[in-house]
FIMARKOL-810478 format. One line per field, with one value per residue (C-alpha): residue number from 1; residue in three letters; y, z, x. Coordinates in steps of 0.5 Angstrom, whole numbers. Each point is the difference from the previous one (the first is absolute). Layout:
N
resi: (NUM  ...)
resn: (ALA  ...)
v: (Y  ...)
w: (Z  ...)
u: (X  ...)
//
This chain:
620
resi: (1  2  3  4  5  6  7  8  9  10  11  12  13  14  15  16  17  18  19  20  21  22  23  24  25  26  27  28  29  30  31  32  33  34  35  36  37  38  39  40  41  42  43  44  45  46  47  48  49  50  51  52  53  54  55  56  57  58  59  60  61  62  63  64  65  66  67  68  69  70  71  72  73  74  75  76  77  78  79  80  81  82  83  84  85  86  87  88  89  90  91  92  93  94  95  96  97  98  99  100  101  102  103  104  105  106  107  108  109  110  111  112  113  114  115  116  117  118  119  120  121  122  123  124  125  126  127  128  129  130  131  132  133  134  135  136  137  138  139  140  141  142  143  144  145  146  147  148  149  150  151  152  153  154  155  156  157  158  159  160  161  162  163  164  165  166  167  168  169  170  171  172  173  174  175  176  177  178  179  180  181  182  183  184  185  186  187  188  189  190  191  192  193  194  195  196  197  198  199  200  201  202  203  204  205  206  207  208  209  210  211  212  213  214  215  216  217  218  219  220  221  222  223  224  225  226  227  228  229  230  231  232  233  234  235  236  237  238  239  240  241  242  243  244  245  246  247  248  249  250  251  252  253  254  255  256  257  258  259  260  261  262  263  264  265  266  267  268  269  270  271  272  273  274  275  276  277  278  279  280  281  282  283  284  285  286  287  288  289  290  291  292  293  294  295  296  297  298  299  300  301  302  303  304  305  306  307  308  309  310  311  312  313  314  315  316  317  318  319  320  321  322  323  324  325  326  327  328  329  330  331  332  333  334  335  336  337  338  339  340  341  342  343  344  345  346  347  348  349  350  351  352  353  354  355  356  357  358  359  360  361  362  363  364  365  366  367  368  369  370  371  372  373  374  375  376  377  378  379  380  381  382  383  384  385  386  387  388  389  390  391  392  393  394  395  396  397  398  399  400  401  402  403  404  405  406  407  408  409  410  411  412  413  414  415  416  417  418  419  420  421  422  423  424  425  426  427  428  429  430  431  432  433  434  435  436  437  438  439  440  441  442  443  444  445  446  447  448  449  450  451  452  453  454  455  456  457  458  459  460  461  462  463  464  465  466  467  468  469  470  471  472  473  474  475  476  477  478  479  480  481  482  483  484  485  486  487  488  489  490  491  492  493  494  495  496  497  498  499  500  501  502  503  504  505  506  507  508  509  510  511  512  513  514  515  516  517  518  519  520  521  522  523  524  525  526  527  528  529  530  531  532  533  534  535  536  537  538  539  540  541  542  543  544  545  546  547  548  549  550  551  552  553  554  555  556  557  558  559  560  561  562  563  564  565  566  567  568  569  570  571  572  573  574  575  576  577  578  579  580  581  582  583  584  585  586  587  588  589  590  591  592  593  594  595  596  597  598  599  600  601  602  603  604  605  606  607  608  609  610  611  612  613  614  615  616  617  618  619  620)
resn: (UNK  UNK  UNK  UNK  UNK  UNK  UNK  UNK  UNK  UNK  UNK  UNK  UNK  UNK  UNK  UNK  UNK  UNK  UNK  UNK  UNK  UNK  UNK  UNK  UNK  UNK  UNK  UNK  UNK  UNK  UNK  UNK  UNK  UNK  UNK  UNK  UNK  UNK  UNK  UNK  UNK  UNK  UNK  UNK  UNK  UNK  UNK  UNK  UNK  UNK  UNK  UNK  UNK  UNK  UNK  UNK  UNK  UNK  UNK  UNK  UNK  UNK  UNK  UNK  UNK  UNK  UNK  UNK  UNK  UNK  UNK  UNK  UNK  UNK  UNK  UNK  UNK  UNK  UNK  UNK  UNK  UNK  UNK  UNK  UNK  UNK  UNK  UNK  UNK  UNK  UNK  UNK  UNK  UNK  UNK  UNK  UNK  UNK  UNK  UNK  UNK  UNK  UNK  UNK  UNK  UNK  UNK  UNK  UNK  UNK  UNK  UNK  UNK  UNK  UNK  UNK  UNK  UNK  UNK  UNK  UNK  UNK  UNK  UNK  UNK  UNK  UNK  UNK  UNK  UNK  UNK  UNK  UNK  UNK  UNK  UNK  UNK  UNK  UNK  UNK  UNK  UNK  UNK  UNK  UNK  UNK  UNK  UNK  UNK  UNK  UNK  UNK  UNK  UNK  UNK  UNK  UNK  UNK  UNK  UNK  UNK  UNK  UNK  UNK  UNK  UNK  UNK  UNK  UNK  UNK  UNK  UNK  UNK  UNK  UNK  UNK  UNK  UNK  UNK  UNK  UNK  UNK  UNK  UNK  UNK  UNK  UNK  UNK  UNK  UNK  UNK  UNK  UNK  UNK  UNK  UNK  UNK  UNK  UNK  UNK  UNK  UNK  UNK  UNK  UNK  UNK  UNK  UNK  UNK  UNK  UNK  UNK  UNK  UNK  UNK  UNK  UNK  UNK  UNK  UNK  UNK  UNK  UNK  UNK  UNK  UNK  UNK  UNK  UNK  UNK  UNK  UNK  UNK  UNK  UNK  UNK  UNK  UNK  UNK  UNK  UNK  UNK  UNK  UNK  UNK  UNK  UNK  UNK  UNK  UNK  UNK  UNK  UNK  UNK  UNK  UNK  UNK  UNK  UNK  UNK  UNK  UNK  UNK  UNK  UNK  UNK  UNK  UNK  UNK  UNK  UNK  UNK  UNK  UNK  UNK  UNK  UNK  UNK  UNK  UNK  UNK  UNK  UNK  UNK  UNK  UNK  UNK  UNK  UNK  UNK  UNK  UNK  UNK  UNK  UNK  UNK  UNK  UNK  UNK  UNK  UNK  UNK  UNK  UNK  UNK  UNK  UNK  UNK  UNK  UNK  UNK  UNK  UNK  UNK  UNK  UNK  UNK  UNK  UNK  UNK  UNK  UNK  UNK  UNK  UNK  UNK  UNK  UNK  UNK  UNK  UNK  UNK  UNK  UNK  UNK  UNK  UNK  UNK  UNK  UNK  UNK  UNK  UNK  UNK  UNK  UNK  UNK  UNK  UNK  UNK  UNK  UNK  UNK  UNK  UNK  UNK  UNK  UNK  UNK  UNK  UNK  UNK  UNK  UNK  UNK  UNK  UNK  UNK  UNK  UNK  UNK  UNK  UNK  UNK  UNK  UNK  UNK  UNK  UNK  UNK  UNK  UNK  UNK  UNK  UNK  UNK  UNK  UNK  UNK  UNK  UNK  UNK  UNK  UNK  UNK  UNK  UNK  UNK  UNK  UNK  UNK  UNK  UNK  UNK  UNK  UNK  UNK  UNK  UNK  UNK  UNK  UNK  UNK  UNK  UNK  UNK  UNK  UNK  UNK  UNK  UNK  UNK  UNK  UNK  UNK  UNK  UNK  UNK  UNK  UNK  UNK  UNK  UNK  UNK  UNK  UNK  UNK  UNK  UNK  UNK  UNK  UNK  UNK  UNK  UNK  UNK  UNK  UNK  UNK  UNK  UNK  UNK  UNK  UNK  UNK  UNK  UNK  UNK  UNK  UNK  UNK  UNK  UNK  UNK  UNK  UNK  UNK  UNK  UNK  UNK  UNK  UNK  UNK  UNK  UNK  UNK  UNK  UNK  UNK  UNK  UNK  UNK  UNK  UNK  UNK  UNK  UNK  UNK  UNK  UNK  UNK  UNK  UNK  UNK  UNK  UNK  UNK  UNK  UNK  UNK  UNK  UNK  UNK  UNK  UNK  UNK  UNK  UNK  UNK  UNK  UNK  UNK  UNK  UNK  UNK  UNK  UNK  UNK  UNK  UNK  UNK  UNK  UNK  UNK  UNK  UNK  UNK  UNK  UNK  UNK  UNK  UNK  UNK  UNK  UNK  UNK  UNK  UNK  UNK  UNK  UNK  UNK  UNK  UNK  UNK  UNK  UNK  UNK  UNK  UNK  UNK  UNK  UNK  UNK  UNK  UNK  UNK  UNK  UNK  UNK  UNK  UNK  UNK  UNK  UNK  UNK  UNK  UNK  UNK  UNK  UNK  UNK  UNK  UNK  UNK  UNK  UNK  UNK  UNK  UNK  UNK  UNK  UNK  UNK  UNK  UNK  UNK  UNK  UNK  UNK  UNK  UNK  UNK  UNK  UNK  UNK  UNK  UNK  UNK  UNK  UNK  UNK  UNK  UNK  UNK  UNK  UNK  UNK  UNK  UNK  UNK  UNK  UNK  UNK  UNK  UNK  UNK  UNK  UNK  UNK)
v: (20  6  -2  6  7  5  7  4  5  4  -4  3  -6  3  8  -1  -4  7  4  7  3  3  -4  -6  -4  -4  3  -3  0  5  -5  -2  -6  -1  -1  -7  -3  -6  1  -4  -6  -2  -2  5  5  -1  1  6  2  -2  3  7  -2  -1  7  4  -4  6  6  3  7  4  7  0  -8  0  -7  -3  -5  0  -5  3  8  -2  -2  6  3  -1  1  -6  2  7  4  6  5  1  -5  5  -7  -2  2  5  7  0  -2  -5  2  -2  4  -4  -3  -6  -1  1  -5  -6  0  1  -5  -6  2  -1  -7  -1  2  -5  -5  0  1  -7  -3  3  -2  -8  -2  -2  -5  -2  -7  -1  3  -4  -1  5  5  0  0  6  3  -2  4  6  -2  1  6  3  -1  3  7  0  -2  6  4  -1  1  6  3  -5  -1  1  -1  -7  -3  -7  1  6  6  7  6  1  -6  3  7  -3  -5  0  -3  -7  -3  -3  -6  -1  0  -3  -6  0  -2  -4  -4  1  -1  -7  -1  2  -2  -7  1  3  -5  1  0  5  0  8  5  6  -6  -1  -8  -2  3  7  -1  -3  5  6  -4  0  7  2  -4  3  7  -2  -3  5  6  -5  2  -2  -2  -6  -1  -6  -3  4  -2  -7  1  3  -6  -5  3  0  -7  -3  3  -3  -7  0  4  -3  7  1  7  2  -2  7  5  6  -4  1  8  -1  -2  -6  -2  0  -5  -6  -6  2  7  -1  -5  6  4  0  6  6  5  -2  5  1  4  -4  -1  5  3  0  1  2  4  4  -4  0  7  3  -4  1  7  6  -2  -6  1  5  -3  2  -6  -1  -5  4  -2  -2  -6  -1  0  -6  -5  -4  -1  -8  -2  1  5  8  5  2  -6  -3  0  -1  7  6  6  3  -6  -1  -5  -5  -5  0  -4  -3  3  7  0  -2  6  5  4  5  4  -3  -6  -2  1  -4  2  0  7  -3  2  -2  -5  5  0  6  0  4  5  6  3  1  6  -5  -9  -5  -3  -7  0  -8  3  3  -4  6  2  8  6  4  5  -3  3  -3  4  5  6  -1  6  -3  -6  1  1  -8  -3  -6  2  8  -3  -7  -3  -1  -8  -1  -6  -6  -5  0  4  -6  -2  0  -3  7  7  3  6  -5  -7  -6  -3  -4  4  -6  1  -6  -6  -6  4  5  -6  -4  6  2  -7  1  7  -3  -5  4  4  -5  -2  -6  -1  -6  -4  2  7  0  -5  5  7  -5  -2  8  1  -5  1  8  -4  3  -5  -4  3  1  -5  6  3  -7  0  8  3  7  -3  -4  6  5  -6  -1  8  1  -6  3  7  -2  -6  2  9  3  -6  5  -3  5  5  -5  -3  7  1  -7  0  7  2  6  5  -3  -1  8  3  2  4  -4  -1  -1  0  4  8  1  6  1  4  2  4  -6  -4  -5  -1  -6  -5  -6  -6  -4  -7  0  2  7  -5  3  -6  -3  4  4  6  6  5  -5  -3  -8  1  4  -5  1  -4  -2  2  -5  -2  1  4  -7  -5  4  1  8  3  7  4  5  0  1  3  7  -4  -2  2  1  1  -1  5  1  -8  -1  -6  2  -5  2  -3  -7  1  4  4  -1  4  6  -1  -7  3  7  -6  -5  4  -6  0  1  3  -3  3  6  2  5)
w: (-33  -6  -6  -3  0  -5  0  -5  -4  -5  -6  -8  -2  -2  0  5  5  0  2  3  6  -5  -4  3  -6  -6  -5  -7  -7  -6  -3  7  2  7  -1  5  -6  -1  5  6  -3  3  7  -1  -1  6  4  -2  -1  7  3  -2  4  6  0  1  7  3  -1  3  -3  4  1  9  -1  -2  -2  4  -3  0  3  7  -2  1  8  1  -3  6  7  2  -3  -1  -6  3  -3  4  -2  -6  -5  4  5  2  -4  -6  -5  -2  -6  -8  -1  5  -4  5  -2  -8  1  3  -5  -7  4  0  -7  -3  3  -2  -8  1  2  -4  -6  1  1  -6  -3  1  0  -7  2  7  -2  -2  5  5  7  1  -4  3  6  -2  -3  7  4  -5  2  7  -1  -3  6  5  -4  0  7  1  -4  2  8  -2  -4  0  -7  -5  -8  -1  -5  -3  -6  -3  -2  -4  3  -2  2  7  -1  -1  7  5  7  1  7  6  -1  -7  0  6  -3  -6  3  6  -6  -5  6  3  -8  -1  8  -2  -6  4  5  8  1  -4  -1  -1  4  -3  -3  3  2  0  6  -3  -4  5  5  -4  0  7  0  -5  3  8  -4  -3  7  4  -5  -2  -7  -3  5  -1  7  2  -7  0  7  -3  -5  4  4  -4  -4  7  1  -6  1  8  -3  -7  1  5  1  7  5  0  6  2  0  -2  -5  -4  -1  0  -6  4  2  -8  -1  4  -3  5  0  -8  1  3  -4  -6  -4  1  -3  -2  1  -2  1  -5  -5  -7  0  8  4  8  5  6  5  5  0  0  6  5  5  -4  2  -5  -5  -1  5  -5  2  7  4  3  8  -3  -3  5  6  -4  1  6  6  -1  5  -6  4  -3  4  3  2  2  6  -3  -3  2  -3  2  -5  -5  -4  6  1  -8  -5  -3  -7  3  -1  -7  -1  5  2  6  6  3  -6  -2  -8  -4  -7  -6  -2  -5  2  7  4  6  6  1  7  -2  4  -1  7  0  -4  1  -2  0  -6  -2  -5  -3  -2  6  5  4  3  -1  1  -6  -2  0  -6  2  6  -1  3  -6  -5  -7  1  5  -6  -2  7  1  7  -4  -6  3  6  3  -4  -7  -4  1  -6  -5  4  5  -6  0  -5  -5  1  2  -5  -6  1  -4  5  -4  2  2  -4  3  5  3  7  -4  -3  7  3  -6  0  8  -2  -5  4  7  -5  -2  8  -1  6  0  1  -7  1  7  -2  -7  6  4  -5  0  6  2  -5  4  6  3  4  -5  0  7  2  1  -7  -2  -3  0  -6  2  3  -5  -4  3  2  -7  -3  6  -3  -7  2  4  -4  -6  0  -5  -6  -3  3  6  -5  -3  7  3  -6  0  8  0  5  -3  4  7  -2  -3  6  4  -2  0  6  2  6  6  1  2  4  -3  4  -5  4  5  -8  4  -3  4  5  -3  4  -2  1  3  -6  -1  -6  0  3  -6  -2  5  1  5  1  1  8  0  -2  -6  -4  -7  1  -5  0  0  -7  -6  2  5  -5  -4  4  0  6  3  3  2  8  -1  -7  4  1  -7  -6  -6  -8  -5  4  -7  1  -2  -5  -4  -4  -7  2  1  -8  -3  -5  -8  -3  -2  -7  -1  0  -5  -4  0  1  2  7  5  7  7  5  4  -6  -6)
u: (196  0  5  -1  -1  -3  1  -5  2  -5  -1  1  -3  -6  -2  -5  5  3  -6  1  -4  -5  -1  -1  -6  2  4  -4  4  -2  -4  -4  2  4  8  -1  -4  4  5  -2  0  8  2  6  -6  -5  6  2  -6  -2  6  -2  -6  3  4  -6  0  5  -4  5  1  -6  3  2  2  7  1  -6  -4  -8  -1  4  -4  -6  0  3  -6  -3  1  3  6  2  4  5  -5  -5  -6  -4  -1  -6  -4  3  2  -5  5  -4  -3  0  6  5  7  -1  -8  3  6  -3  -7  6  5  -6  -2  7  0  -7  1  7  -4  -6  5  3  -6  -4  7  0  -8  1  6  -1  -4  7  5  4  0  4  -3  -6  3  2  -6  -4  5  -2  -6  0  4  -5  -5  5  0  -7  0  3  -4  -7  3  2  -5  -6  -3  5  0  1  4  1  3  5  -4  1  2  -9  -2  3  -3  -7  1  -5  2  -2  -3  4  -4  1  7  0  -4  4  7  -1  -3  6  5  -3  0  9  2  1  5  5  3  -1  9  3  8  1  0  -4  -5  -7  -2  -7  -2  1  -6  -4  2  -3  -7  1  2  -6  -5  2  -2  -7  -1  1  -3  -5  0  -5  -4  4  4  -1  2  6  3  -2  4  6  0  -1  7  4  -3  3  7  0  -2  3  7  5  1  3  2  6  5  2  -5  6  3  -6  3  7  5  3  -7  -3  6  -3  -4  -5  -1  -1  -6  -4  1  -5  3  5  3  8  5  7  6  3  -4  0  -2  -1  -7  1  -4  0  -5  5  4  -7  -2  7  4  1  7  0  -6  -5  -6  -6  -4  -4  -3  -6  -3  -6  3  6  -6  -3  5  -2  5  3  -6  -5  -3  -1  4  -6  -1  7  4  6  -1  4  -1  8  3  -6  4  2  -4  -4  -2  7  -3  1  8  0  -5  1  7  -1  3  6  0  8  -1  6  0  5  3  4  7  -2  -6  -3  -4  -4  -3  -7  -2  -4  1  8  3  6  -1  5  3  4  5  1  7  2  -3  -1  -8  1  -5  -2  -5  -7  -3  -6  -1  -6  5  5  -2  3  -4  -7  -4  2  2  -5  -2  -2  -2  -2  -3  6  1  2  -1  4  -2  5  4  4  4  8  1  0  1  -7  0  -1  -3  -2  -4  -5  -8  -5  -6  -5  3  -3  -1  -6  -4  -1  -2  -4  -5  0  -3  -5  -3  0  -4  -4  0  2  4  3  7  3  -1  5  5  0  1  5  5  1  0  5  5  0  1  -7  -6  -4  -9  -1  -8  -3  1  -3  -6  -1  0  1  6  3  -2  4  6  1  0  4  5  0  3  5  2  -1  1  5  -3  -5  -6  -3  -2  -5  -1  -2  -5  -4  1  -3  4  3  -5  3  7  0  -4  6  7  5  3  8  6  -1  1  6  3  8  5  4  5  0  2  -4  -7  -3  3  0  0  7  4  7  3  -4  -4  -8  -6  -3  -7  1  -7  0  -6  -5  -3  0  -7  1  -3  -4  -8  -4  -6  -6  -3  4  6  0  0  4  6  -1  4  -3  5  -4  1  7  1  3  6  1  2  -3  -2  -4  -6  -3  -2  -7  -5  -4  -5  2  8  -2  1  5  -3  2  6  -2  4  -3  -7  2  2  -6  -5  -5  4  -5  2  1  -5  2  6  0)
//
């Protein structure tokens, strides 16, 4: 159970700990010499020194993201899920390029927590011998900080300049980039170093657990497995297998009861749901100063939010009906209600047409009835007790909100993780953001060892304990034994478990999967033809008090259903819609995949500073 809850705040401990966006390097002192000489030496010290660290976890002031986290931005850098923008940061657009705010954001971020952390470490060699438990506790998660950043960063940009110790501002305009491998190579092997000094339970939300360290080996081993950097593959899965393994073995982690509690402020409060969790971001409204978000306001009806973030088809078609079947293989699947019948994960990810949203407006707790077929939508008020029609400013027809409607700018669906919680008014959050939880590390050593094609009973029972917990049919015999499969079993699990947690973008990469995901524009609801002088735009089907069906989805015939076409669209779970794609809406035409975006290029401003800064093919 959490006794405590820290909140981070930028330090003035140190010059560095306050480093602004453009400079984010170690400051050195007239004479030379770091301002940490001799400061790290006190428990007091490497605490506050790594809360510092800590807080350039968030990465949440990248321009069109107000107030969103990184690690919630970079799924939606994919077509999984969508911005209200038409999609142009990858795949589509072209405006991937050196120049891009988002390509220079997140490489300055990881930089900043990186010369953080190198800082205190370089700070605390010389006392360590002599240091506490809890000093070196805190050291480690330094340590493991560290990694995560270049983590990051080498998912992003490939081969990156690769810092051990502070440096100069010339010691950086003279970095080359160094190799995956090597850095790969150096922090599985200071993590299997550090994980051990930082105990398996925490007592502190906003603090990682042991499994945090590990899971980072597992994440980095997955990468260079995947990519096979080095020519190394078979020795990064093991890696990553061999990381997951102890944290099942060792750790007395268990799953969380509720999978929505995992995403709400009630959930996070429960002894279970805490012992999943390796490491959140903490929020607080009532902290000084406070730190809020706007996950849920972004992701509701234009009657209660701003409906800026979606669900796309692409991931709404991959969860399977309750029968463990895909919706092309199911018979329990019905096209005109699209939400009935599915994985149980699919609510607690996924709001659609003719879905009852409560949210929490501040003065008031309301229910929307979601729709993107009624220029008219029915309203609860808490206060009142009363169902009341209103304007639907979701409504495409509705001219001063069209252009953010989420049927026009979305797929007709929207988010719902962080979004289902009443506990707080949704413009403004203090939901805490997961960052890695036990569900990842069981899918990833099922991953590694799939990979490795070692198919044996560990692997199903680590898939199962996941599938389980959702409510849905353990490994089915037929997937036993059959790498492609287990392979597309588990690839299938991460997405629909863990989307909106900062992991497709890098699954896509290493996966290889980016040409197939981008080869289609981003499909949504059906057409509609509006009668506007009728003031009807479409029958919808009601209960006796006028209320829509739940997932309710008009225009289609009953055999309107994507395919997936054989070889990796299949294994991948790519839906086609090219048999009925007149019938449906559409944006991002401009969707495509080039080679050169399975990198992102390095920032143009850090290669006019450091000159010796290659470039990633395909890019200036």
């Amino acid at each position: 159970m959490k006794k405590n809850k820290i909140y981070l705040a930028a330090l003035a401990v140190l010059g560095l700990m306050t480093a602004s966006c453009s400079d984010f390097l170690d400051r050195a002192d007239t004479n030379g010499s770091y301002v940490s000489t001799g400061f790290f030496r006190s428990e007091q010290a490497l605490y506050d020194g790594l809360m510092g660290v800590y807080n350039s976890m968030y990465m949440d002031a990248v321009s069109g993201f107000y107030m969103v986290p990184g690690v919630v931005i970079f799924d939606h850098l994919t077509p999984m899920l969508l911005e209200r923008n038409e999609n142009t940061t990858i795949g589509a657009g072209g405006t991937l390029n050196p120049d891009n705010a988002t390509v220079q954001y997140f490489w300055q971020q990881c930089y900043i927590g990186i010369a953080r952390a190198n800082e205190i470490i370089n700070g605390a060699e010389d006392y360590k011998d002599g240091f506490s438990a809890k000093s070196m506790q805190y050291l480690a998660e330094v340590h493991a900080l560290r990694a995560y950043y270049y983590y990051i960063l080498t998912g992003l940009y490939g081969d990156v300049p690769f810092f051990t110790a502070p440096v100069s501002q010339d010691e950086y305009d003279s970095a080359y980039r160094t190799s995956r491998e090597t850095i790969f190579d150096f922090l599985i092997a200071d993590l299997n170093e550090m994980a051990p000094y930082i105990p398996w339970q925490r007592t502190e939300s906003g603090r990682m657990s042991r499994g945090f360290a590990y899971g980072i080996i597992n994440r980095i081993g997955l990468a260079g497995g995947g990519l096979n950097i080095g020519g190394k593959g078979t020795t990064y899965y093991e890696a990553a297998a061999a990381a997951a393994k102890k944290v099942i073995d060792e750790s007395g982690y268990s799953l969380a009861d509720n999978y929505g509690d995992l995403f709400t402020k009630p959930g996070q409060a429960k002894a279970d749901v805490f012992n999943e969790i390796f490491y959140e971001l903490p929020y607080s409204l009532t902290a000084k100063p406070k730190k809020g978000h706007t996950l849920g306001y972004g992701q509701t009806s234009r009657i209660q939010g701003q409906t800026s973030r979606h669900s796309s088809l692409m991931f709404c078609d991959t969860y399977e009906c309750i029968d463990g079947l895909r919706i092309d293989e199911s018979p329990l699947y019905d096209n005109a209600h699209p939400s009935k019948n599915r994985d149980p994960r699919f609510a607690y990810n996924v709001v659609m047409e003719g879905d009852q949203m409560i949210v929490n407006v501040g003065a008031d707790i309301t229910t929307q009835v979601i729709s993107c077929y009624k220029p008219k939508t029915q309203y609860f008020s808490q206060n009142t007790g009363q169902w009341t029609e209103v304007p639907n400013q979701d409504f495409v027809g509705v001219v001063s909100a069209s252009w953010a409607s989420f049927c026009n700018a979305g797929a007709g669906t929207l988010n719902a993780k962080y979004a289902l919680d009443i506990s707080m008014p949704i413009a403004e959050q203090d939901i805490d953001v997961v960052v890695m939880r036990y569900a990842e590390i069981l899918l990833g050593y099922a991953e590694a060892k799939i990979e490795l094609g070692q198919l044996d009973e560990s692997v199903y029972t680590a898939i199962n304990t996941v599938r389980r917990r959702a409510g849905m049919p353990e490994v089915s015999a037929d997937r036993k034994g059959n790498q492609t499969k287990m392979r597309q079993l588990v690839r299938r699990e991460r997405k629909v478990e863990l989307m909106m947690e900062g992991l497709h973008l890098f699954d896509m990469r290493r996966w290889k999967t980016g040409a197939i995901e981008n080869m289609y524009p981003s499909y949504k609801h059906p057409k509609i033809q509006y009668q506007y002088e009728a003031g009807i735009a479409w029958a919808l089907p009601a209960d006796e008090n006028g209320h829509i069906e739940s997932g309710v989805s008009l225009g289609l015939a009953p055999t309107d259903i994507p395919v997936f076409k054989a070889g990796e669209q299949d294994e991948n779970d790519i839906p086609c819609y090219d048999a009925y794609k007149e019938k449906l809406g559409v944006r991002d035409l401009n969707r495509r995949w080039e080679e050169r975006f399975q990198l992102w290029p390095i920032p143009a401003q850090e290669r006019a500073r450091a000159k010796n800064l290659t470039q990633n093919e395909g890019y200036n």
